[in-house]
C-alpha positions as CSV (number, residue, x, y, z in Angstrom):
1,X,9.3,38.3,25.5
2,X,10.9,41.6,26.0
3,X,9.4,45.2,24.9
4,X,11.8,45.4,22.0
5,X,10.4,41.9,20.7
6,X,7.0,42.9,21.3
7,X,6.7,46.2,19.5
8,X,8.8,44.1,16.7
9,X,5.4,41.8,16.6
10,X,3.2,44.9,16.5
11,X,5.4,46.7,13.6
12,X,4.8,43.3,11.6
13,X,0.8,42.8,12.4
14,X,0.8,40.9,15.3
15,X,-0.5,42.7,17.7
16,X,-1.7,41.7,21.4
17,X,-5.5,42.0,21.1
18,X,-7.7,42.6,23.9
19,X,-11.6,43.2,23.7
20,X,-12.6,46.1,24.9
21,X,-16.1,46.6,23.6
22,X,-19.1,44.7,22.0
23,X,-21.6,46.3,20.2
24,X,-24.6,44.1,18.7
25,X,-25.9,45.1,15.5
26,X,-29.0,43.7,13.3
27,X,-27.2,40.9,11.5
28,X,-23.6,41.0,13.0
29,X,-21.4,42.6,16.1
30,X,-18.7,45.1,16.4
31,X,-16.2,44.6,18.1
32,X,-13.8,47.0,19.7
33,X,-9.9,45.4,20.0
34,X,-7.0,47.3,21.6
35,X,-3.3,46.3,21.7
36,X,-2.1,46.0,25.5
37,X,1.6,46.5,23.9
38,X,1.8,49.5,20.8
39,X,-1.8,51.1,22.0
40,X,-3.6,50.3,18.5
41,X,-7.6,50.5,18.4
42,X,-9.2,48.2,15.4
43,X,-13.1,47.6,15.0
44,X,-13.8,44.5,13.6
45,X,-17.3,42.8,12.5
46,X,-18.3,38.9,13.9
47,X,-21.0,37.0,13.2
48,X,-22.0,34.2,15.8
49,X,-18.9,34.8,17.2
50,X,-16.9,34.8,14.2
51,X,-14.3,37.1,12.5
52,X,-15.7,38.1,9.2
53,X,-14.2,41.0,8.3
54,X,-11.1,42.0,10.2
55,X,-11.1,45.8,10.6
56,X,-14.5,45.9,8.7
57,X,-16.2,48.5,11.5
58,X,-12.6,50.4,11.7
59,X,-9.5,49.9,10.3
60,X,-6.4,49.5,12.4
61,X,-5.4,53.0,14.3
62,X,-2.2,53.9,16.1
63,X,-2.8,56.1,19.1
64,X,-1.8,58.9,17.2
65,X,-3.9,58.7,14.7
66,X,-6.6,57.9,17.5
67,X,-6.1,61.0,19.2
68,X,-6.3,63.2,15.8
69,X,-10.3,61.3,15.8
70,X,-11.0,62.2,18.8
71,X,-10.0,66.1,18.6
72,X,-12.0,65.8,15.6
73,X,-15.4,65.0,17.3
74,X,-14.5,66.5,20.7
């Protein structure tokens, strides 16, 4: 798939998601996801392994908006 293709996917939700970061909780895990392709950050919440709430720890963030959070608490 070419890059043009693949930022298409990202534009319409379907990004490429690698895990980056686990982080166990009481009852649940976050964990961190990044797209390899657009540069998007998303924390989501699992349980046993499981997606229960997509986004549920942080929403979807373009890099942009990324880099405003971390000025923020720099």
């Amino acid at each position: 798939m070419d890059l043009k293709a693949c930022v298409h996917q990202c534009n319409t939700g379907n990004h490429s998601l690698v895990e980056v970061a686990r982080c166990d909780a009481d009852e649940y895990e976050e964990v961190v996801r990044w797209c390899s392709i657009c540069g998007a950050i998303v924390v989501d919440i699992e349980v046993d392994g499981e997606l229960i709430k997509p986004g549920g720890g942080l929403k979807m963030m373009g890099p942009k908006a990324l880099q405003l959070v971390q000025i923020y608490y720099d």
